[in-house]
C-alpha positions as CSV (number, residue, x, y, z in Angstrom):
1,X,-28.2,6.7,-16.4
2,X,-29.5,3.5,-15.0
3,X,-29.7,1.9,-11.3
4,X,-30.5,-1.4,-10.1
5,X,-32.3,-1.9,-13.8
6,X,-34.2,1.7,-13.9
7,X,-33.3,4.4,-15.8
8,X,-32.5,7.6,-13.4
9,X,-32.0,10.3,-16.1
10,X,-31.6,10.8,-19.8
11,X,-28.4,13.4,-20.4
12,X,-28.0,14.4,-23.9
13,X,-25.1,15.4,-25.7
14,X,-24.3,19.7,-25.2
15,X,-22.0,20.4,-27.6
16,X,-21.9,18.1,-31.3
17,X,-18.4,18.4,-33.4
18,X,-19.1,19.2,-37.1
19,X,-15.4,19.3,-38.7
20,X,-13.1,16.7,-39.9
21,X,-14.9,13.1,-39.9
22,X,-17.6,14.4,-37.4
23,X,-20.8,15.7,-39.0
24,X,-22.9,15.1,-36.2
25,X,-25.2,18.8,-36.8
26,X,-26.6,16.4,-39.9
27,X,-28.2,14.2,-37.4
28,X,-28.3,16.0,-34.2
29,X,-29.7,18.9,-32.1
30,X,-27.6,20.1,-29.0
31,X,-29.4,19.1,-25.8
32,X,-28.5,22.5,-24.6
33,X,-31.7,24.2,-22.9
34,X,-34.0,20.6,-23.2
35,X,-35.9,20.0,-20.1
36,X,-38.4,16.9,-20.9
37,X,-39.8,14.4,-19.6
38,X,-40.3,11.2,-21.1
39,X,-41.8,7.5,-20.7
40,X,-40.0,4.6,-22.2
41,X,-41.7,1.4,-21.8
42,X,-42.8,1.0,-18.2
43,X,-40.4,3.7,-17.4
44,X,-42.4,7.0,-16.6
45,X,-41.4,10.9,-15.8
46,X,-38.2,10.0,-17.2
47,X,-36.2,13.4,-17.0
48,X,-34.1,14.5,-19.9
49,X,-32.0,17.7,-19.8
50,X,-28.2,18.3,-19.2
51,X,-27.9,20.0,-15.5
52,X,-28.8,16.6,-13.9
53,X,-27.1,15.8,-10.2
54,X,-27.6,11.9,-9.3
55,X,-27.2,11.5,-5.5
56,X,-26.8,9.0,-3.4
57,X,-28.6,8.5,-0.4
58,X,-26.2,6.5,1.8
59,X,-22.5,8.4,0.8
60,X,-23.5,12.3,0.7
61,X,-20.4,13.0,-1.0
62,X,-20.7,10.9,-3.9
63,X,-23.1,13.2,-6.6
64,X,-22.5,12.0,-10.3
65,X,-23.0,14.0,-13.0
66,X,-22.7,13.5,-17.0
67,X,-21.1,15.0,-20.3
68,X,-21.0,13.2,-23.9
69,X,-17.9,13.0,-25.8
70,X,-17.2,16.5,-27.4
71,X,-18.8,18.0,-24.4
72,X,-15.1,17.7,-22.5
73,X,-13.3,19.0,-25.7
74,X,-14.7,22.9,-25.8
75,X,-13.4,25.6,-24.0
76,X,-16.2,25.1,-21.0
77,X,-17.2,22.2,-20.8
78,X,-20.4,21.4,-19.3
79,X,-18.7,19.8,-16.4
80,X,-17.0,22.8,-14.8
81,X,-21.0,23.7,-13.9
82,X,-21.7,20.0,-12.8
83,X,-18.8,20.5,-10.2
84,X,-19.7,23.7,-9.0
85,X,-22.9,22.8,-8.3
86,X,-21.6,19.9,-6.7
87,X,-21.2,16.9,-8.8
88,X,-17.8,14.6,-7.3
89,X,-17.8,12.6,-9.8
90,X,-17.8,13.2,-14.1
91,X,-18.8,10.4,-16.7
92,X,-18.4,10.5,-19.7
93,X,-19.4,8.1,-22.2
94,X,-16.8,9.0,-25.7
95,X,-16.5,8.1,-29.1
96,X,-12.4,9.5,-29.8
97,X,-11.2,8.9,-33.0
98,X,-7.9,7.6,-32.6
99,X,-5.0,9.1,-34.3
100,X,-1.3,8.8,-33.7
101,X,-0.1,10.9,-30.2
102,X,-3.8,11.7,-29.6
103,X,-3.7,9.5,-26.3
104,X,-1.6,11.7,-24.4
105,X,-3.4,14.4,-25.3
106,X,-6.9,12.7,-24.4
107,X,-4.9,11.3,-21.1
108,X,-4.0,15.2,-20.3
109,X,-7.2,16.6,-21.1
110,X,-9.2,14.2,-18.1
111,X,-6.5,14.4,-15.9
112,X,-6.6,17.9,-16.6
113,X,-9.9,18.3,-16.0
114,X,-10.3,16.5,-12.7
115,X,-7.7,18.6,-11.2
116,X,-9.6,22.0,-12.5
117,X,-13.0,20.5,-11.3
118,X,-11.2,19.0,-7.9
119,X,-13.4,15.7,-9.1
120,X,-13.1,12.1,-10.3
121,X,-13.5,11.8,-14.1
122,X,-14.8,8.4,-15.8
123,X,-13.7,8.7,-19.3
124,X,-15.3,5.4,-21.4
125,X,-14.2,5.2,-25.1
126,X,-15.6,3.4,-28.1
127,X,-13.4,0.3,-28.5
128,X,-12.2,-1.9,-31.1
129,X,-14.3,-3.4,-32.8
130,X,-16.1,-0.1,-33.6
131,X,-14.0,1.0,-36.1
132,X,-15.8,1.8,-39.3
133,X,-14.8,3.7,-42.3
134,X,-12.1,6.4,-42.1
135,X,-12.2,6.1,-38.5
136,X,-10.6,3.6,-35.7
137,X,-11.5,3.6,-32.3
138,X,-9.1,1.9,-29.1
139,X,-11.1,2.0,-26.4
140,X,-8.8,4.4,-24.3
141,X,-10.8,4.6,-20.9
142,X,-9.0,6.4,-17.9
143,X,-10.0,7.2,-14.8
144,X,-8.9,10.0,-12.7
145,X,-9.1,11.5,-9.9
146,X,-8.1,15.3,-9.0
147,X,-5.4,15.0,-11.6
148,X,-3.9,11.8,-11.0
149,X,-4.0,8.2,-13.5
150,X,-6.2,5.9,-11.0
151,X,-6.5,3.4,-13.9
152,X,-6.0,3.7,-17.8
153,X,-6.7,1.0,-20.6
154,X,-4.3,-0.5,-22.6
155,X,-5.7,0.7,-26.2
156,X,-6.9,-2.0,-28.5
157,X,-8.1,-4.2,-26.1
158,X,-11.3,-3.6,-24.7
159,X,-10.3,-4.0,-21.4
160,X,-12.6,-3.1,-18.6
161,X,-10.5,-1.1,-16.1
162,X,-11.8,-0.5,-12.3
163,X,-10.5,2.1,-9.6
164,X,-11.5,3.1,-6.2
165,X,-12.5,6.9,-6.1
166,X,-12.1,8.3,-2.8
167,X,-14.9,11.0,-2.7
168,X,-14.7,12.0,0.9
169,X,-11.1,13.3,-0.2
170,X,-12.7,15.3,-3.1
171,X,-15.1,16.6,-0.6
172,X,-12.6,17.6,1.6
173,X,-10.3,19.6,-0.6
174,X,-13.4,21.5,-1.8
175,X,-13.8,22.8,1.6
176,X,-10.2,23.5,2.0
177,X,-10.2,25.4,-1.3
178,X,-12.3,28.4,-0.7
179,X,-11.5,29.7,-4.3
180,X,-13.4,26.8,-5.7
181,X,-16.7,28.7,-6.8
182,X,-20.0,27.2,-5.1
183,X,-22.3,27.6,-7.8
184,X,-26.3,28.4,-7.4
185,X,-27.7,25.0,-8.5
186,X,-31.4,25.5,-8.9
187,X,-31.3,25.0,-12.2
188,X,-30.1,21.5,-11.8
189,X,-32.3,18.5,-11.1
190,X,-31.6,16.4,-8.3
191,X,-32.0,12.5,-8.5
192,X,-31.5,10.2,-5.9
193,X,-30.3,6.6,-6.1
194,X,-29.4,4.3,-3.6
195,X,-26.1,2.2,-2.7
196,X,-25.5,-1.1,-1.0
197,X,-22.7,-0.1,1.1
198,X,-20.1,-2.7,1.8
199,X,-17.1,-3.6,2.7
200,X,-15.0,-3.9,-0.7
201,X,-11.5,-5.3,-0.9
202,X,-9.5,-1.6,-1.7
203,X,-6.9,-1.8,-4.6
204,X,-5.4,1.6,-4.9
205,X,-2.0,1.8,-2.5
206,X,-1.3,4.3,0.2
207,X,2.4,4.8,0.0
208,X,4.2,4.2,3.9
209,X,6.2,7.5,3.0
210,X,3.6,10.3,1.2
211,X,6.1,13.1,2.1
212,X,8.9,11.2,-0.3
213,X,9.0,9.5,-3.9
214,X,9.6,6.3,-4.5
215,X,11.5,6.7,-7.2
216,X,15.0,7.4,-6.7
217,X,15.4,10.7,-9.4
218,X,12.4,11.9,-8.1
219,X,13.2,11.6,-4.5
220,X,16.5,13.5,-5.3
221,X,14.8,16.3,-7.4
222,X,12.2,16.9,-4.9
223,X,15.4,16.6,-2.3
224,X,16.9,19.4,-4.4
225,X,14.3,21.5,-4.4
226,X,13.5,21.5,-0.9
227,X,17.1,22.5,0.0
228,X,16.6,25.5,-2.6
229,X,13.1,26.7,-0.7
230,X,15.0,26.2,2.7
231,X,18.1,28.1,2.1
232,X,16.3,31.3,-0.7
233,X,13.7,31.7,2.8
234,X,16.9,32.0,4.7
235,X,18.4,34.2,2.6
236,X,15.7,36.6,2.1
237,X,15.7,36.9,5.9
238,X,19.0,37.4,6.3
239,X,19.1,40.3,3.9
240,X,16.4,41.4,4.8
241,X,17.3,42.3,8.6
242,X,21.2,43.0,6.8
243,X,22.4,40.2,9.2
244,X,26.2,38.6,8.7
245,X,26.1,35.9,11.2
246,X,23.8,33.1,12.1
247,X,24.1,30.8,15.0
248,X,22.6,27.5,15.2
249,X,22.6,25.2,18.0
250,X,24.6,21.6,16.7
251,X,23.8,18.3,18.3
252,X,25.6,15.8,15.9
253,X,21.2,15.1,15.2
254,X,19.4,14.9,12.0
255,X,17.8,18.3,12.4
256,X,20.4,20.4,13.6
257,X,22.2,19.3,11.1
258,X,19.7,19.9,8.1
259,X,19.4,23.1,9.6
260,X,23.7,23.9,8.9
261,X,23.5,22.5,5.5
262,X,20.5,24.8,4.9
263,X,22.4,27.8,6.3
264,X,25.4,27.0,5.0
265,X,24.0,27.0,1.7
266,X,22.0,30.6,2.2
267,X,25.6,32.1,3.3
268,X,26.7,30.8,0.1
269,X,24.1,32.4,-1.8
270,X,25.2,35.9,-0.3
271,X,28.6,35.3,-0.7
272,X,28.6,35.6,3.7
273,X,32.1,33.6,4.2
274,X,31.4,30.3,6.3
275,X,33.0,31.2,9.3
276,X,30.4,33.5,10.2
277,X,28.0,30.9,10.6
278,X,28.3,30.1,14.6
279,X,27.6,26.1,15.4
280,X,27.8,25.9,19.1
281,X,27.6,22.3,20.6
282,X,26.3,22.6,24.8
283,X,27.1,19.2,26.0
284,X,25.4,18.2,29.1
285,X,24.2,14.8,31.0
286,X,22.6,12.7,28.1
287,X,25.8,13.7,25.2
288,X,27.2,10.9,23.7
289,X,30.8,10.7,22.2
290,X,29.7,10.0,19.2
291,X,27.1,12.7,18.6
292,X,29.6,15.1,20.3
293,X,32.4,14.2,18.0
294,X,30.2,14.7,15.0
295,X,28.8,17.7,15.5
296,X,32.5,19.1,16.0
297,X,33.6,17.3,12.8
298,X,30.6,18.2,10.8
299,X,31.6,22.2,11.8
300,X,34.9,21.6,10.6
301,X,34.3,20.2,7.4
302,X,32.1,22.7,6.3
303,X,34.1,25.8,7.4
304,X,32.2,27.0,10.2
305,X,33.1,28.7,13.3
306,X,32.5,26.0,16.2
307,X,31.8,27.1,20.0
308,X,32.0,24.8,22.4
309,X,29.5,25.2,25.5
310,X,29.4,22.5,28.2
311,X,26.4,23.9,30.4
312,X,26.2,20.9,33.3
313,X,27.4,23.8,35.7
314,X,24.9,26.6,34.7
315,X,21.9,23.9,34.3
316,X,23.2,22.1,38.1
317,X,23.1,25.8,39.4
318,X,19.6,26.3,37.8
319,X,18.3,23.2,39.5
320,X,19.8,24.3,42.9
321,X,18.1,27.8,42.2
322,X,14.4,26.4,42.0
323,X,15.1,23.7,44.1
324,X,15.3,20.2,42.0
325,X,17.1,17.3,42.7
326,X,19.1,16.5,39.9
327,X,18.7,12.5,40.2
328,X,15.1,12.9,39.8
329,X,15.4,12.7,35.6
330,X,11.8,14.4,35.2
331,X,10.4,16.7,32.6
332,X,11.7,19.9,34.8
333,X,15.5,17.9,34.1
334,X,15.1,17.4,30.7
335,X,13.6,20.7,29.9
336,X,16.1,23.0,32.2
337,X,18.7,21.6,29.7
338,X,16.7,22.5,26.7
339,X,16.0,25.9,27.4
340,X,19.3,26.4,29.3
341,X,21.0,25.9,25.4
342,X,18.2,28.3,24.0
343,X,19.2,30.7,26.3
344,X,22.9,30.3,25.2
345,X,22.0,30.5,21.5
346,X,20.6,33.7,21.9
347,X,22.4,35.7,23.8
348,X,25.5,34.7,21.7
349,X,23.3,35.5,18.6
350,X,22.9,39.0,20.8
351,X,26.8,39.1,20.4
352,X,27.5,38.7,17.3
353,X,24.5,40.4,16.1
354,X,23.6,37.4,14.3
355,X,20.2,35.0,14.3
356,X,19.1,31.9,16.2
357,X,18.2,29.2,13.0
358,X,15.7,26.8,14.6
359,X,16.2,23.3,14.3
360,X,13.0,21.6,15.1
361,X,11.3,19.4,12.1
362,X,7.3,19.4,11.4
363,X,6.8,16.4,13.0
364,X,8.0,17.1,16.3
365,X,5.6,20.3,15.9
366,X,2.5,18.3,14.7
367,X,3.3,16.2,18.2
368,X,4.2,19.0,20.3
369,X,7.8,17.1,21.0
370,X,9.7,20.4,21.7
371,X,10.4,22.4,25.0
372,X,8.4,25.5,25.1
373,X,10.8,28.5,24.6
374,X,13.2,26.1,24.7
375,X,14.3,24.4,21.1
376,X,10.5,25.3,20.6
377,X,12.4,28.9,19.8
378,X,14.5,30.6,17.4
379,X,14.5,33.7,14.9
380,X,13.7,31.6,11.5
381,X,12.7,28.0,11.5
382,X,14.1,26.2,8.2
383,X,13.0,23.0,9.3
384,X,9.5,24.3,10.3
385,X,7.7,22.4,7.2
386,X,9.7,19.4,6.6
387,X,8.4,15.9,8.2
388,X,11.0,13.6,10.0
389,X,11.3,11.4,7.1
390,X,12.2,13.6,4.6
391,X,14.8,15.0,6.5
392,X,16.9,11.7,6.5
393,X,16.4,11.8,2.6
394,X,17.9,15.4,2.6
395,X,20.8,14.3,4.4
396,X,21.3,11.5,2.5
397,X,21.1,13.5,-0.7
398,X,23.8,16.2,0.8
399,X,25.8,13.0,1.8
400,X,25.8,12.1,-2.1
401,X,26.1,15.2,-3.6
402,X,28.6,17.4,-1.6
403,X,31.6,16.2,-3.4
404,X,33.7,15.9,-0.3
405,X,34.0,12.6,1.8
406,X,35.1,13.4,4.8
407,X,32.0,15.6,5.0
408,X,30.0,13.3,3.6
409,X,31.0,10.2,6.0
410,X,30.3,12.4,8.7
411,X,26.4,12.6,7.6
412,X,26.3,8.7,7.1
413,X,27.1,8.6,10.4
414,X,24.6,11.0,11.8
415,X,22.0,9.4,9.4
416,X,22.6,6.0,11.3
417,X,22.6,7.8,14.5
418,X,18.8,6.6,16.9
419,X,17.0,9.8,17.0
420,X,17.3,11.3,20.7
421,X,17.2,14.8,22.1
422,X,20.2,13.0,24.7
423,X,18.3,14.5,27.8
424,X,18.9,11.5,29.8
425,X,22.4,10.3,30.7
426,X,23.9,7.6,28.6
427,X,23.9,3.8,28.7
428,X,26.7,3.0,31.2
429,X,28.3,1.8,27.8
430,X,28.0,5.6,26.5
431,X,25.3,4.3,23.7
432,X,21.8,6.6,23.7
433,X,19.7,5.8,26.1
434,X,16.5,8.0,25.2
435,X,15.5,7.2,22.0
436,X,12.5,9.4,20.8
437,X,10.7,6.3,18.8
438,X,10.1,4.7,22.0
439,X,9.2,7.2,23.4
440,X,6.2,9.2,20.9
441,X,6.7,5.9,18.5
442,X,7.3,5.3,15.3
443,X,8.0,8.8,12.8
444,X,6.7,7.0,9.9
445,X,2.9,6.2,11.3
446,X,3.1,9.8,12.6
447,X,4.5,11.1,9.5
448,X,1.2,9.1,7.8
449,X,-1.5,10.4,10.0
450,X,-0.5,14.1,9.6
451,X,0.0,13.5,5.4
452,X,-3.9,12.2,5.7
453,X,-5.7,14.7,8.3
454,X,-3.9,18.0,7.4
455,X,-3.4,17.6,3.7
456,X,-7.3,15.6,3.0
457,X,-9.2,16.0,6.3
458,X,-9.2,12.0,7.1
459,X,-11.3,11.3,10.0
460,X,-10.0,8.7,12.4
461,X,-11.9,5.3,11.3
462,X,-10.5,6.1,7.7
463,X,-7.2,6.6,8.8
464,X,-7.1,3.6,11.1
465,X,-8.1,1.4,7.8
466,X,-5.9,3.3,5.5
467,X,-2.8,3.0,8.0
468,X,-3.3,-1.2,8.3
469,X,-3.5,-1.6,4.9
470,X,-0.4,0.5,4.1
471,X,1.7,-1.3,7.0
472,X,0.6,-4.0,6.6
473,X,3.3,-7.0,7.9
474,X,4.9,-3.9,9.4
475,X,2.4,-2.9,12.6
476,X,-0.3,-4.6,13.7
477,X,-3.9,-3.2,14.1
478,X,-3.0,-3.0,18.0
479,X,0.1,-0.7,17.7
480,X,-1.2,1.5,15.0
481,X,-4.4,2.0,17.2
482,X,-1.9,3.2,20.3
483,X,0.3,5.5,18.0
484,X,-2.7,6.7,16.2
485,X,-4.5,7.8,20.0
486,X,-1.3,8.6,20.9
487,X,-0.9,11.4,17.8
488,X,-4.2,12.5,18.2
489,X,-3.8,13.3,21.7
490,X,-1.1,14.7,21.1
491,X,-1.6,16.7,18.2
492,X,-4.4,18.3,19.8
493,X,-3.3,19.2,23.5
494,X,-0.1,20.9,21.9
495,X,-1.6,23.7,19.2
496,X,-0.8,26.4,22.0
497,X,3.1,25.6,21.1
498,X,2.3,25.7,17.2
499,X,0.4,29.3,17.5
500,X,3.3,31.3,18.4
501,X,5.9,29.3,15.8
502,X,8.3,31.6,14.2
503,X,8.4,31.9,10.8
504,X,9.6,29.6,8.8
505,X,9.5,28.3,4.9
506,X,6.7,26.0,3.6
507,X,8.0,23.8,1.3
508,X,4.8,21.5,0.5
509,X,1.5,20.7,0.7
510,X,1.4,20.2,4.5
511,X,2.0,23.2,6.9
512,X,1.4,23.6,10.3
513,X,1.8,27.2,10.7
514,X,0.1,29.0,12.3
515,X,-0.2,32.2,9.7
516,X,-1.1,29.7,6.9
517,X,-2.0,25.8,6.6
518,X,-3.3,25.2,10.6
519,X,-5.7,28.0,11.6
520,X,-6.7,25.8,15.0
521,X,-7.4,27.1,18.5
522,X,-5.2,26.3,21.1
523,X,-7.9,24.6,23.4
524,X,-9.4,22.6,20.3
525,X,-10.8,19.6,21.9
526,X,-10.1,16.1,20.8
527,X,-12.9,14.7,22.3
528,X,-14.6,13.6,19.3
529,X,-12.2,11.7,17.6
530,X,-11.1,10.2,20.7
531,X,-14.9,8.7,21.1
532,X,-14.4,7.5,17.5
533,X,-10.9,5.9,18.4
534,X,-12.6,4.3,21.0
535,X,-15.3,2.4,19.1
536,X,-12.2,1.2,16.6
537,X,-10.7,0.0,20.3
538,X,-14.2,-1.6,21.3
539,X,-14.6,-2.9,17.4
540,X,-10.8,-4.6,17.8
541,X,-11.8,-6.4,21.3
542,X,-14.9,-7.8,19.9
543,X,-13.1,-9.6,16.8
């Protein structure tokens, strides 16, 4: 191992192969057990053993460690102790024999390996050119990273392949995972290098959308699948407290209306006929016609029983009762509406001895963009886990695959509807006035900063760099730095709403429940990250 022209470390081979063409015992001695130290020219106290931890002084989290060849081929490789005593990053220099479907094996067995180790692997192979004999090499180098293909040679060519290796992620989903085992590492020998840190031009992508595939069958699969977690938590719940009705509150939205086809497809599971599923549309001041008239269409169409609830009279009353005026369109107006419908939706669940299924998405959660006991509340969330921009794609895919048009043109519509919680009266030309994106911004940068601090534990500089180079053309620096603040803030003040969630299905990685994926007080300060924001503010008005 060799830095800025010295030689660090010597790390000999563990394990040598002595079957087929290898007949490496003839030459060899396992390094297993060696501790020396050697000189080698002007080179002195050079260390040679096989539990060796290179670390470098200016990026903590970056600790290399090595394994030769067959090393990575045995049931336990030398690696799996490297990463539990801490190593982030695995080389290992290879001589693979190339045979015919060997590379996808060899492709598995790193990618494999970095996942298991929760590392990156740098796999180098003897090339073309070495060939000799029996024997042809193709110089198949990969490089991965906690299971995923960051780079991979085309064979035959002795092409040099580069990635970026992000070991701050690594770093952080060691922590996250308390199963990975923390090995004593006294028997190791740590060696310190040093790094010029700079800024490099990064070349791996960071998708706008991390919650949904690019490609189309995978986006529909995953689609699929989500549906199928939704609606099997549904329907545990429902036979598990032997209820017959569900009532869910219908606003011609994208949520409420992920939440029917979720319900609709857990009554179908139980063979529960449709009608006992209770959509009740409340109009009040900020309804539109054509949210109105879809939520009454989209009942129809799939069979359920529809209630229709206008509540301006019990909401005015409510206002006269605690004293508001009702042209002053405050937080106490848009929030008496809210919790007015919540009110409705349970008592009629009451009467039918049914269940309230929540509405609200993850991302309104993660923001705290929900009325406390008011759509804040319900008996099961279906919805609790699933960002704002995957629910469009579930939509859609419901859309495409219900095998009924009239159904499905209702959907399209809804899909092209502005998100709104219609609060606020109308446009005087009875368009949406409120529109949620102006309001909190844009879904997709908050859907991006809560993939990258829940799911990897990105700090806010990171995130701010990450985010510009993923929207790049899209948002500049200035409106990704107010949204970002404007999440943080948010995401922070509102954990009090998040710690008394009701349950609700996890369907991926991310989670903000309370009982699982978020374990985070409810007067967890922001204050730290907000002084980092605010050097990235100071940094932007100096350039």
């Amino acid at each position: 191992v060799i830095a800025h022209g010295h030689i660090l470390g010597i790390v000999p081979k563990t394990h040598l192969p002595n079957y087929s063409e290898f007949y490496e015992v003839r030459h060899f001695t396992s390094g297993e057990g060696l501790d020396e130290s050697i000189t080698i020219g002007d080179e002195e106290y050079i260390t040679v053993c096989t539990n060796q931890l290179f670390r470098c002084d200016e990026i903590p989290e970056l600790v290399i460690a090595c394994e030769v060849c067959e090393d990575l081929w045995v049931p336990l490789p030398p690696s799996t102790y490297h990463a539990m005593a801490g190593a982030t990053v695995i080389c290992n220099p290879s001589a693979s024999v190339e045979t015919t479907t060997k590379e996808s094996y060899r492709r598995s067995l790193v990618s494999n390996q970095s996942a298991r180790l929760l590392a990156a692997y740098v796999y180098a192979d003897a090339g073309e050119g070495e060939s000799t004999q029996d024997v042809v090499y193709s110089g198949h180098h990969i490089i991965c990273e906690n299971g995923s293909v960051l780079a991979e040679a085309k064979r035959f060519t002795n092409e040099i392949i580069y990635a970026d290796i992000d070991v701050q992620k690594l770093a952080a989903e060691r922590r996250k995972m308390t199963t990975f085992p923390a090995a004593d590492h006294d028997d190791y020998v740590d060696i310190r290098f040093s790094l010029k840190v700079k800024e490099n031009k990064i070349t791996r992508t960071f998708p706008k959308a991390p919650f949904v595939p690019d490609n189309q069958d995978e986006r529909d699969k995953r689609c699929d699948e989500i549906l199928s977690l939704q609606s099997m938590g549904l329907k545990k719940r429902l036979e598990h407290t032997n209820c017959k009705h569900a009532v869910v509150g219908i606003s011609g939205g994208l949520d409420s209306t992920l939440a029917v086809l979720v319900t609709a497809r857990a009554f179908d599971l139980l063979d529960i006929p449709r009608e006992n599923l209770i959509c009740v549309t409340m109009p009040c001041f900020g309804t539109t016609d054509r949210t109105y008239n879809n939520a009454i269409k989209m009942s129809e169409k799939l069979g359920a029983t529809l209630r229709e609830i206008n509540i301006r009279k019990s909401v005015k009353q409510h206002f006269e009762d605690i004293g508001h005026d009702e042209a002053v369109h405050d937080v106490t107006y848009e929030n008496g509406q809210a919790r007015e419908r919540t009110q409705i939706l349970m008592d009629i669940a009451n009467q039918t001895n049914g269940m309230v299924i929540g509405t609200g998405d993850m991302s309104e959660l993660a923001l705290g963009w929900a009325t406390y006991n008011g759509d804040h509340m319900s008996m099961y969330g279906v919805n609790a886990s699933v960002p704002k921009t995957l629910v469009r794609h579930l939509v859609r895919y419901y859309a495409d695959t219900c095998e009924n048009k009239e159904l499905s043109d209702v959907l399209t519509d809804v899909l092209d509807t502005p998100v709104s919680p219609e609060l606020l009266p109308p446009n005087e030309d009875g368009t949406i006035q409120q529109k949620t994106e102006d309001l909190v911004g844009p879904y997709e940068l908050h859907d991006f900063f809560m993939y990258h601090i829940l799911r990897f534990g990105v700090g806010p500089e990171k995130l701010f760099r990450i985010a510009k180079l993923a929207f790049a053309g899209e948002y500049d620096e200035k409106t990704i730095y107010k949204w970002l603040r404007t999440f943080i803030w948010r995401f922070f003040a509102q954990q009090f709403k998040r710690s008394c969630l009701p349950d609700g299905p996890k369907v991926g990685s991310v989670a903000v429940s309370p009982r699982g994926d978020l374990r985070m007080p409810s007067d967890a300060s922001s204050a730290a990250w907000i002084r980092k924001l605010d050097k990235i503010k100071e940094g932007m008005l100096e350039d």
